[in-house]
PDB file of N, CA, C and O in Angstrom:
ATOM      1  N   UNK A   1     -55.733 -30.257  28.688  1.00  0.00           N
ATOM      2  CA  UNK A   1     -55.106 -29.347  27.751  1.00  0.00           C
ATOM      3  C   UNK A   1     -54.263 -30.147  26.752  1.00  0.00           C
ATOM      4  O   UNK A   1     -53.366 -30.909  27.112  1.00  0.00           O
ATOM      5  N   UNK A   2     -54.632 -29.912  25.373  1.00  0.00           N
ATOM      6  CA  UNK A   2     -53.662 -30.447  24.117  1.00  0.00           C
ATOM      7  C   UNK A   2     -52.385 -30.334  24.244  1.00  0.00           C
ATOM      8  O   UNK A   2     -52.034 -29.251  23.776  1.00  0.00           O
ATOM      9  N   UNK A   3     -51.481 -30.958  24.671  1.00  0.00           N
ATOM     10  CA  UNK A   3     -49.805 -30.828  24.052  1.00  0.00           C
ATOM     11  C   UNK A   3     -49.887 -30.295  22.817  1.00  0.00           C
ATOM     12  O   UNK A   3     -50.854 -30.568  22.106  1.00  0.00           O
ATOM     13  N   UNK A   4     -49.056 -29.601  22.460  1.00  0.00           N
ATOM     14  CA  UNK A   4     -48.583 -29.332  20.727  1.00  0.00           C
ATOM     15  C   UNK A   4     -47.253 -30.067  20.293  1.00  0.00           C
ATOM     16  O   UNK A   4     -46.126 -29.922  20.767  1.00  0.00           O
ATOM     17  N   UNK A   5     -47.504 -30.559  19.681  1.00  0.00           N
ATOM     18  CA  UNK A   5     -46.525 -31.445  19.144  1.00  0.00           C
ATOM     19  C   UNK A   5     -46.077 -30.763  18.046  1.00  0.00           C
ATOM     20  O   UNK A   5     -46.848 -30.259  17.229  1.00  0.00           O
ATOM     21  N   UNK A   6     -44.214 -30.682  17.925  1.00  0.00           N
ATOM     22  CA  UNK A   6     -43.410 -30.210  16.894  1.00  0.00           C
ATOM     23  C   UNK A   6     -42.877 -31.477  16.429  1.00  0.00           C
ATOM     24  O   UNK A   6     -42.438 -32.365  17.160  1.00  0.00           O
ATOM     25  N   UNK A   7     -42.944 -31.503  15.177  1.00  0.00           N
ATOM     26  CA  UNK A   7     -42.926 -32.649  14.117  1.00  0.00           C
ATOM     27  C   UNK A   7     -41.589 -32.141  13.484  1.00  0.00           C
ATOM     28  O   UNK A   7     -41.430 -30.932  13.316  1.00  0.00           O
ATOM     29  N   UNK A   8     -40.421 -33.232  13.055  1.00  0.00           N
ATOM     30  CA  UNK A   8     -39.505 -32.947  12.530  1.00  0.00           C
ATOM     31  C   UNK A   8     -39.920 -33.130  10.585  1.00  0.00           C
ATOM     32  O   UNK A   8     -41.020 -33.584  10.268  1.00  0.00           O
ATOM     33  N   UNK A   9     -39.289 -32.874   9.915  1.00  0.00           N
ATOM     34  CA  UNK A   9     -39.228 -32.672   8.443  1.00  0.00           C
ATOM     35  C   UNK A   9     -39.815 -34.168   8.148  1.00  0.00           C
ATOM     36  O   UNK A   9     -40.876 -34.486   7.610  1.00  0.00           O
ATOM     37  N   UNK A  10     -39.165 -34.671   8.478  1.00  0.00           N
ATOM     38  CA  UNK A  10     -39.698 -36.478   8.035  1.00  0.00           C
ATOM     39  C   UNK A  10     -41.066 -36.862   8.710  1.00  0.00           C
ATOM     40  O   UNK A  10     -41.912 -37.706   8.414  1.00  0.00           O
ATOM     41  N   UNK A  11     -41.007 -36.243   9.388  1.00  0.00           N
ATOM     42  CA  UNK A  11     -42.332 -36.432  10.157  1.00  0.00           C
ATOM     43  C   UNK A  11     -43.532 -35.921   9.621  1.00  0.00           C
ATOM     44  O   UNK A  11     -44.615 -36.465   9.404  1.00  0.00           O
ATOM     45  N   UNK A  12     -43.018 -34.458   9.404  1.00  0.00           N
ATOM     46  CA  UNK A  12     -44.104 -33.742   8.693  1.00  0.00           C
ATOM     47  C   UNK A  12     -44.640 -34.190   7.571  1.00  0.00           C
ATOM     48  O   UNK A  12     -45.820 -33.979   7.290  1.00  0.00           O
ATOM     49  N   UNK A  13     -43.749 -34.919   6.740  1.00  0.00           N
ATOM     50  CA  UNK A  13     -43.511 -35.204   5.212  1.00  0.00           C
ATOM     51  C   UNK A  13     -44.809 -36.374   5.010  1.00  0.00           C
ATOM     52  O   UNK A  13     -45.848 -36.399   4.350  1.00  0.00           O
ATOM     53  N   UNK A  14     -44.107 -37.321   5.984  1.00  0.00           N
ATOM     54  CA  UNK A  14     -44.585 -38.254   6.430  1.00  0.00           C
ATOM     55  C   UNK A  14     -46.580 -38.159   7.137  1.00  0.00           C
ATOM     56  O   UNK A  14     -47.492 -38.985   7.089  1.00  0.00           O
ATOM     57  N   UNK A  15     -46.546 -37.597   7.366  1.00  0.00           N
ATOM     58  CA  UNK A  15     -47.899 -37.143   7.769  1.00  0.00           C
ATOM     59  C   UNK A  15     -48.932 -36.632   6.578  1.00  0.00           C
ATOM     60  O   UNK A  15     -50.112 -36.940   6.410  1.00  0.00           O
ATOM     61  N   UNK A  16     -48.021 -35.679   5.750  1.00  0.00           N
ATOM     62  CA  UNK A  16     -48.843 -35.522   4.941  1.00  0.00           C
ATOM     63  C   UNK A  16     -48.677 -36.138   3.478  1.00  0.00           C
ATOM     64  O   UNK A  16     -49.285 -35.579   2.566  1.00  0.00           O
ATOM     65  N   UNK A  17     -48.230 -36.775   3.318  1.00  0.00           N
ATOM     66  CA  UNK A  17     -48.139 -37.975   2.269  1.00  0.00           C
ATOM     67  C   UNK A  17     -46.596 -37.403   1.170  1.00  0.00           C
ATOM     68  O   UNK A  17     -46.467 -37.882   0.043  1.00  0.00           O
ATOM     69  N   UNK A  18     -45.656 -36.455   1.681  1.00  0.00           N
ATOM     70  CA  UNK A  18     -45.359 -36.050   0.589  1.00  0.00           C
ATOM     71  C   UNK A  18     -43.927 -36.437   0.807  1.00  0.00           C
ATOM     72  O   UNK A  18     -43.848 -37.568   1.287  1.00  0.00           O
ATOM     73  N   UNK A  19     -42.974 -35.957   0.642  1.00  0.00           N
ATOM     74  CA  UNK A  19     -41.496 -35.869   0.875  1.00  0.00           C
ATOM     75  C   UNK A  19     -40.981 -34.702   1.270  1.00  0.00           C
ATOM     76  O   UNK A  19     -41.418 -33.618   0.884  1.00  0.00           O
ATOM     77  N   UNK A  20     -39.523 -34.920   2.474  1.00  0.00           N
ATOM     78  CA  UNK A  20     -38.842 -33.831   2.645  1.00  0.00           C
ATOM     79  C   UNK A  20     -38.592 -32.903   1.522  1.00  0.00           C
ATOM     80  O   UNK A  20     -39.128 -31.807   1.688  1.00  0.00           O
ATOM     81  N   UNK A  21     -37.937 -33.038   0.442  1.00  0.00           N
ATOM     82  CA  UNK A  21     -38.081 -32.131  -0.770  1.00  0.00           C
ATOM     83  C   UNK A  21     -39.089 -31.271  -1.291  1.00  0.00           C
ATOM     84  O   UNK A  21     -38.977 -30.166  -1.823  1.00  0.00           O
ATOM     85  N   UNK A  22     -40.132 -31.992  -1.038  1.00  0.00           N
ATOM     86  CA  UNK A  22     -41.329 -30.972  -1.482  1.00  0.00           C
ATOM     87  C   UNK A  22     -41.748 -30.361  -0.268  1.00  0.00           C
ATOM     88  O   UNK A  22     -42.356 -29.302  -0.423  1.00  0.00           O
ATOM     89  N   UNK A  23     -41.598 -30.717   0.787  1.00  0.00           N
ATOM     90  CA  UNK A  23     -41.375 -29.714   1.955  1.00  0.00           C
ATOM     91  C   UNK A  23     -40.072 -28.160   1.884  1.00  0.00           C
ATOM     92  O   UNK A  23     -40.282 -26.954   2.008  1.00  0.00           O
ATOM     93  N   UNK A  24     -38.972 -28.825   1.671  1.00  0.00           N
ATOM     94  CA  UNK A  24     -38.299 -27.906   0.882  1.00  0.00           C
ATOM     95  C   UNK A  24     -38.943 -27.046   0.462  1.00  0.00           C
ATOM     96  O   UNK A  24     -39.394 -25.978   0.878  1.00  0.00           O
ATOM     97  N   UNK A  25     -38.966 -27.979  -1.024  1.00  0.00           N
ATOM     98  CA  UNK A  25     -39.546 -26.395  -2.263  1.00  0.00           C
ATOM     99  C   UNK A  25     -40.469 -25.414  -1.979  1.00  0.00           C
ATOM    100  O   UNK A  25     -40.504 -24.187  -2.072  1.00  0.00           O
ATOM    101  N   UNK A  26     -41.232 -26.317  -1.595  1.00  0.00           N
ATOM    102  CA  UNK A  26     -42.352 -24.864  -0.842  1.00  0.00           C
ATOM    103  C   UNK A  26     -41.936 -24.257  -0.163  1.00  0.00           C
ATOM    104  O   UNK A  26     -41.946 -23.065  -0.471  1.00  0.00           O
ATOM    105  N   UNK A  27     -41.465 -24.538   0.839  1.00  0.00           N
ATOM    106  CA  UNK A  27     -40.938 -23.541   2.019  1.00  0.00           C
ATOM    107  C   UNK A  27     -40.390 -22.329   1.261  1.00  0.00           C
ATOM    108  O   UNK A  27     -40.868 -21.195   1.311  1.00  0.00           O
ATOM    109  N   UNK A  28     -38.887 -22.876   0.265  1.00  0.00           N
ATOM    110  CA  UNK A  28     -38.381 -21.582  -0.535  1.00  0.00           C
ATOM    111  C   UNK A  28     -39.388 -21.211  -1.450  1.00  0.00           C
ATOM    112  O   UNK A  28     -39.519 -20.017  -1.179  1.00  0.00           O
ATOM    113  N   UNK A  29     -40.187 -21.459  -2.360  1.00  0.00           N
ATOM    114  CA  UNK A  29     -40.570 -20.723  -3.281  1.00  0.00           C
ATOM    115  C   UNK A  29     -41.935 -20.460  -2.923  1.00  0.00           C
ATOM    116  O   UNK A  29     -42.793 -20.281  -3.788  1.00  0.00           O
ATOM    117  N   UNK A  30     -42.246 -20.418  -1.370  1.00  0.00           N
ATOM    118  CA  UNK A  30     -43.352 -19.858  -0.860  1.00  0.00           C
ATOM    119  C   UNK A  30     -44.608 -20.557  -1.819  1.00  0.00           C
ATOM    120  O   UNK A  30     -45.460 -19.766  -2.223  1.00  0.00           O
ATOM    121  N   UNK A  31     -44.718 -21.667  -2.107  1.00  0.00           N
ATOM    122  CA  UNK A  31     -45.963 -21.937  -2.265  1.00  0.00           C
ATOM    123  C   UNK A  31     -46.402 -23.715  -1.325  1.00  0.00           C
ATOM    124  O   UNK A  31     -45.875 -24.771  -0.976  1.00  0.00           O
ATOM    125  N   UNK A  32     -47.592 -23.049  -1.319  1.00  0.00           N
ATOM    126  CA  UNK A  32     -48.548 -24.126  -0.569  1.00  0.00           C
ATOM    127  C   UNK A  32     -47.960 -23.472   1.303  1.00  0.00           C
ATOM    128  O   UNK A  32     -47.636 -24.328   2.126  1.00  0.00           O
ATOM    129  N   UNK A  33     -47.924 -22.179   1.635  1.00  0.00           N
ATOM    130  CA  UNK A  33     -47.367 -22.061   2.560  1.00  0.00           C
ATOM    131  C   UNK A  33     -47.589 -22.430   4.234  1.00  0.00           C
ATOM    132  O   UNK A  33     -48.510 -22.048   4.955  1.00  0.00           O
ATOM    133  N   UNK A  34     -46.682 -23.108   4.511  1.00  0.00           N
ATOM    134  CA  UNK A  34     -47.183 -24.137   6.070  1.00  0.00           C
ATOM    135  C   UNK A  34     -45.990 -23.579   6.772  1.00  0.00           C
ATOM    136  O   UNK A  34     -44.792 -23.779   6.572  1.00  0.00           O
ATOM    137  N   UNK A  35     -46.806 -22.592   7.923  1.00  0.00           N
ATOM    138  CA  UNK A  35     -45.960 -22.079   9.032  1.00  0.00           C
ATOM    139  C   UNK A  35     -44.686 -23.222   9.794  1.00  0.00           C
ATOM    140  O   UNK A  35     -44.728 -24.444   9.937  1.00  0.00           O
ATOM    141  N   UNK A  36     -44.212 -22.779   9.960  1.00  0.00           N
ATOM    142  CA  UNK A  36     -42.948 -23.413   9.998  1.00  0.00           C
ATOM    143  C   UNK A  36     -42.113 -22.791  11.646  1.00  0.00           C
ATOM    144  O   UNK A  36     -42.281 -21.721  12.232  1.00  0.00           O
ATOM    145  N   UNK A  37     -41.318 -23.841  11.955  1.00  0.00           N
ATOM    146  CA  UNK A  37     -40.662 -22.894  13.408  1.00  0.00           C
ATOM    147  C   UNK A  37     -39.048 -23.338  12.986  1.00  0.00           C
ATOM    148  O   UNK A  37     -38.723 -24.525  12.982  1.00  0.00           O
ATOM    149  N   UNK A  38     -38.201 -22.380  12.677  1.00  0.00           N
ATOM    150  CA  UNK A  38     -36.672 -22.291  12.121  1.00  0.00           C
ATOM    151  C   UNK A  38     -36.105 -22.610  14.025  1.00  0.00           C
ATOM    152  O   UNK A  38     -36.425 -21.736  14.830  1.00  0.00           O
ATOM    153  N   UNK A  39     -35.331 -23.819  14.532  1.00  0.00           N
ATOM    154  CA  UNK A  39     -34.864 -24.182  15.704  1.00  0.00           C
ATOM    155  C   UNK A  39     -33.383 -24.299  15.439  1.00  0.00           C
ATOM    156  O   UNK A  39     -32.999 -25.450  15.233  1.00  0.00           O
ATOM    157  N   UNK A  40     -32.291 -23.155  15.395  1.00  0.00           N
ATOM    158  CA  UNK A  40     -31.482 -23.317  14.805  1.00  0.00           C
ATOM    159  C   UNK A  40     -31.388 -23.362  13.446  1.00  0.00           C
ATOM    160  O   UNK A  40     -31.715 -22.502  12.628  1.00  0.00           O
ATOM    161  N   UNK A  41     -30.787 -24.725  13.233  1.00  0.00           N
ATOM    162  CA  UNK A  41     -30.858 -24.995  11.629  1.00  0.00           C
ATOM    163  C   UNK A  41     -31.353 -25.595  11.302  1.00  0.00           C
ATOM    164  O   UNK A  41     -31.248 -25.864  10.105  1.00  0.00           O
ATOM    165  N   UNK A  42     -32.399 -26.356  12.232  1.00  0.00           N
ATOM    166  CA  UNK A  42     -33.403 -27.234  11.677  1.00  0.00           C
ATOM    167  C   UNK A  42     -34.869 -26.693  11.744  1.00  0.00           C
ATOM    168  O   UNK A  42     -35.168 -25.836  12.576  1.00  0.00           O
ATOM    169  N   UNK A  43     -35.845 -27.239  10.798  1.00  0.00           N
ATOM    170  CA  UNK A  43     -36.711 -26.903  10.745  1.00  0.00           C
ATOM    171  C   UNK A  43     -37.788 -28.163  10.934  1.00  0.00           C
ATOM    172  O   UNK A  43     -37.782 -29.328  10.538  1.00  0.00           O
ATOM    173  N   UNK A  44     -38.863 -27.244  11.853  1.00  0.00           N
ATOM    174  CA  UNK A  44     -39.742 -28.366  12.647  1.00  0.00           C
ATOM    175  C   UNK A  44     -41.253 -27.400  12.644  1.00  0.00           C
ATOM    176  O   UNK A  44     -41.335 -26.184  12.821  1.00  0.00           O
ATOM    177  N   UNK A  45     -42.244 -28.265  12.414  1.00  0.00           N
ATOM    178  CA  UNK A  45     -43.388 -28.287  12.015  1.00  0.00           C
ATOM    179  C   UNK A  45     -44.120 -28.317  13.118  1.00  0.00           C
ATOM    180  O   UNK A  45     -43.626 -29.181  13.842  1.00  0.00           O
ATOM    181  N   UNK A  46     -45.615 -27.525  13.948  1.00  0.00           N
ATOM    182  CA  UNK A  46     -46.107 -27.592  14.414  1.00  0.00           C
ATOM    183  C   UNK A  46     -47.742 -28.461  13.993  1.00  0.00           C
ATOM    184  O   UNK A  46     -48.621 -27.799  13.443  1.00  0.00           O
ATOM    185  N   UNK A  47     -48.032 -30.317  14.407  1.00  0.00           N
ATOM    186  CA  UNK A  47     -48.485 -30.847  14.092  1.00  0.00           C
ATOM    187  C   UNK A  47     -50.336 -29.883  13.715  1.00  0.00           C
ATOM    188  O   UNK A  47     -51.133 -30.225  12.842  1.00  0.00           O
ATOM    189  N   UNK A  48     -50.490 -28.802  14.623  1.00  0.00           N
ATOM    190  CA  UNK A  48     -51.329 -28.603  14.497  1.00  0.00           C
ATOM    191  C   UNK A  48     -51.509 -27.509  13.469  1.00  0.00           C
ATOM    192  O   UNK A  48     -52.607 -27.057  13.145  1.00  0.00           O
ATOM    193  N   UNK A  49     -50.635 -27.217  13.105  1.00  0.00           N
ATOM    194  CA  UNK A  49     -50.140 -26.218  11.478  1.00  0.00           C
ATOM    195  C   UNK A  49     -50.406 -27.043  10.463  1.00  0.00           C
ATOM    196  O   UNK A  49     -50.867 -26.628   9.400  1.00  0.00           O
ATOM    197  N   UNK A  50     -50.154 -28.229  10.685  1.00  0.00           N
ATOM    198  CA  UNK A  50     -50.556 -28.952  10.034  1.00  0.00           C
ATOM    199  C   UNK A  50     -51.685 -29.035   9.194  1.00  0.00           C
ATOM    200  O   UNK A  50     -51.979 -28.673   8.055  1.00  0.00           O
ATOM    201  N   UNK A  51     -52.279 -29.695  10.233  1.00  0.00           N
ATOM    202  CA  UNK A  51     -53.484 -30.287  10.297  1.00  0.00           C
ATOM    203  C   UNK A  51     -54.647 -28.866   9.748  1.00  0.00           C
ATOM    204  O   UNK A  51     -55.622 -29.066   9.025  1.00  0.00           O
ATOM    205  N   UNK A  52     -54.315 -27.728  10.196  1.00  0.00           N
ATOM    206  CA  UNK A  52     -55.205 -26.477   9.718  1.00  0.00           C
ATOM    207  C   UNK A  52     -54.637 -26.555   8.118  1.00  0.00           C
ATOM    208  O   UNK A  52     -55.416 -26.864   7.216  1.00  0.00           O
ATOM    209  N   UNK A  53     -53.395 -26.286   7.884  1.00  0.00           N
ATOM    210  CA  UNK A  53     -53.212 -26.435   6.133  1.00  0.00           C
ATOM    211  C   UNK A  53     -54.117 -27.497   5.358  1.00  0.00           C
ATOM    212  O   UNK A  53     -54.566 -27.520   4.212  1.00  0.00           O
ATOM    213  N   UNK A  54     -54.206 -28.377   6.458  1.00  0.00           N
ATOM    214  CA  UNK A  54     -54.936 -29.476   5.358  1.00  0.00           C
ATOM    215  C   UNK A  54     -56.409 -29.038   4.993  1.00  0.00           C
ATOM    216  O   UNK A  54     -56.810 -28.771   3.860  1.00  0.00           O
ATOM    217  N   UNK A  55     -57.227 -29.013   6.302  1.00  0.00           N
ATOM    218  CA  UNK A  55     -58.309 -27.859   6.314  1.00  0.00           C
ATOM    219  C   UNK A  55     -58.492 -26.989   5.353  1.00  0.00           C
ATOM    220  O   UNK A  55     -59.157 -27.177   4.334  1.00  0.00           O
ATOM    221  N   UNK A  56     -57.899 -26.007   5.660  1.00  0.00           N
ATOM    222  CA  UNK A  56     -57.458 -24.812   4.103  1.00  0.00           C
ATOM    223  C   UNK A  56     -57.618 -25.137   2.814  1.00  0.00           C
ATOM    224  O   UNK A  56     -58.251 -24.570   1.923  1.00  0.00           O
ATOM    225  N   UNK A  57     -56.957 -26.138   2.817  1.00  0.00           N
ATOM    226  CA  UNK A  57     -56.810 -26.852   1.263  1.00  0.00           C
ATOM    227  C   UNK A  57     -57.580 -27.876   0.946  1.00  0.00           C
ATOM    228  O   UNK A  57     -57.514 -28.469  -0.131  1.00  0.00           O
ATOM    229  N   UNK A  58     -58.333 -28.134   1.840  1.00  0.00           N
ATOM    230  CA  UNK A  58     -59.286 -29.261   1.410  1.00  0.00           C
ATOM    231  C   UNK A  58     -60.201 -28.679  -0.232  1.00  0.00           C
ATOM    232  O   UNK A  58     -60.382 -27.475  -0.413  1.00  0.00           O
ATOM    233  N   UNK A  59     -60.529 -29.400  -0.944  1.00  0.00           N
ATOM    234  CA  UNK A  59     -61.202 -29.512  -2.276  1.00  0.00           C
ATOM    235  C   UNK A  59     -62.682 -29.944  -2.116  1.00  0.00           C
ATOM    236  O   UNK A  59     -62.640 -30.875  -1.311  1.00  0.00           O
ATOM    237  N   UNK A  60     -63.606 -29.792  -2.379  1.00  0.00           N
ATOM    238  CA  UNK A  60     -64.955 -30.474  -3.106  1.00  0.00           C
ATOM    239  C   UNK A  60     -64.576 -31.304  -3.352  1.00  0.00           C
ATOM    240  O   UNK A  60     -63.388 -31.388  -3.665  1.00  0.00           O
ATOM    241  N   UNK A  61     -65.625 -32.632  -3.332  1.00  0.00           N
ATOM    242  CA  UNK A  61     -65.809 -33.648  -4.392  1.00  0.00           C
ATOM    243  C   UNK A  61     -66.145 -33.362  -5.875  1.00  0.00           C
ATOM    244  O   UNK A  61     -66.639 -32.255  -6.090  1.00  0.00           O
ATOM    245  N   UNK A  62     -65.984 -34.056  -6.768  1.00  0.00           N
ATOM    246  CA  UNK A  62     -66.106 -33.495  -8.320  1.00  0.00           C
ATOM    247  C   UNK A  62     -66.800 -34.952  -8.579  1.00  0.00           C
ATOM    248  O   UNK A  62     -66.626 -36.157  -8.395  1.00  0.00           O
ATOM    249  N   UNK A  63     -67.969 -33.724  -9.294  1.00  0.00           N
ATOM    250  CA  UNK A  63     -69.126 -34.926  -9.634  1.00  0.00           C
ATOM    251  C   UNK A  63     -68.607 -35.644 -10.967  1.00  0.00           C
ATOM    252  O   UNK A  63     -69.300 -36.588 -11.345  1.00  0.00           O
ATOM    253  N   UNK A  64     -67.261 -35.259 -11.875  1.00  0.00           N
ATOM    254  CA  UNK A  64     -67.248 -35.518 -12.951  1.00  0.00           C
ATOM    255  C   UNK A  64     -65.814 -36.760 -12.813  1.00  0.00           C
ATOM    256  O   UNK A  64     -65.210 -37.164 -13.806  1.00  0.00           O
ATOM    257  N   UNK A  65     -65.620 -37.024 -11.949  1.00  0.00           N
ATOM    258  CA  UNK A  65     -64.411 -37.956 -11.843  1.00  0.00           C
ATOM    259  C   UNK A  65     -65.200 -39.376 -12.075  1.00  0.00           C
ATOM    260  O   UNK A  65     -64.575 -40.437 -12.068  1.00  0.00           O
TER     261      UNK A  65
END
């Protein structure tokens, strides 16, 4: 059976190439939205929430690049 691993903000950030801040912004202005678990006052990422957002958002290749 898979463990689920909860990923802290830096972690998350870190995983997906971006920064705590733009983890932020989305969170408040609801875009690019990645379920999230509020632990107190911190906020921590379920690795496998992850990993499905990326899924989701995956793109085509573009024949014109």
């Amino acid at each position: 059976m898979e463990r689920r691993v909860l990923m802290t903000q830096l972690e998350a950030a870190e995983y997906l190439g971006t920064t705590v801040r733009t983890l932020n912004t989305w969170r408040h202005h609801g875009k690019n939205p990645i379920p999230f678990v509020r632990w107190g006052n911190r906020i921590k990422y379920l690795k496998e929430d992850l990993e499905n957002w990326i899924k989701e958002n995956k793109q085509p290749a573009s024949q014109n690049i």
